[in-house]
C-alpha positions, 0 to 999 in steps of 0.5 A: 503424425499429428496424435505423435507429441503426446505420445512422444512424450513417453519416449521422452522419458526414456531418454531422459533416464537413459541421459541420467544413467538408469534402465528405463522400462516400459513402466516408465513410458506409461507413466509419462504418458499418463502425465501427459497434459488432457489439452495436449491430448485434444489438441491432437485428436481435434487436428487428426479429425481436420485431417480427415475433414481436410481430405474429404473436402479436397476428394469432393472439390477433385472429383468434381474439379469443372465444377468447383472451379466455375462455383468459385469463379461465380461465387468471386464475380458476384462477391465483386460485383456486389462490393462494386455496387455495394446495396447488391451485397443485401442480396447477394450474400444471403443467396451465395449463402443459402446456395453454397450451403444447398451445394455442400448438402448435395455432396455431403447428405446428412446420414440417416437418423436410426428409429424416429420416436413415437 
């Protein structure tokens, strides 16, 4: 769905030399297809691939759902309590920081690098 406006573009052109009377072919949608601008192309590729990220996050927060809640409840206690008694955000931010990022490491291990050098 998201990869569809730059492809679209292609049928777009077909029904513009249908509107003016021709017999489009399939020349004519890869032509426009070509024509099509390389940011409209990145736009679409980057979306597709924050769908995919979007979906990872919400099968890991779902499939730990207990325990994402409470890390959310512990993360929004500290955050106002620090606004609260403000010289504890000094701390507070950078171990909320450095857990959130321990935690994240836990449910998304980094792949394996192939060969080390030497």
């Amino acid at each position: 769905m998201l990869v569809a406006p730059p492809l679209l573009v292609g049928f777009f052109r077909l029904a513009d030399s249908v509107a003016e009377g021709g017999r489009p072919g399939v020349g004519d949608a890869f032509s426009a297809f070509r024509r099509v601008s390389l940011a409209l192309w990145v736009v679409a590729f980057i979306c597709a691939d924050l769908v995919g990220s979007i979906s990872v996050s919400v099968r890991a927060t779902l499939g730990n759902f207990v325990l994402s809640l409470l890390w959310g409840v512990l993360l929004t206690s500290v955050i106002v309590g620090s606004v609260v008694l403000l010289p504890l955000l000094l701390v507070s931010l950078p171990v909320l920081a450095y857990a959130s990022y321990a935690l994240y490491r836990n449910i998304f291990p980094a792949p394996p690098t192939q060969g080390g050098g030497g």
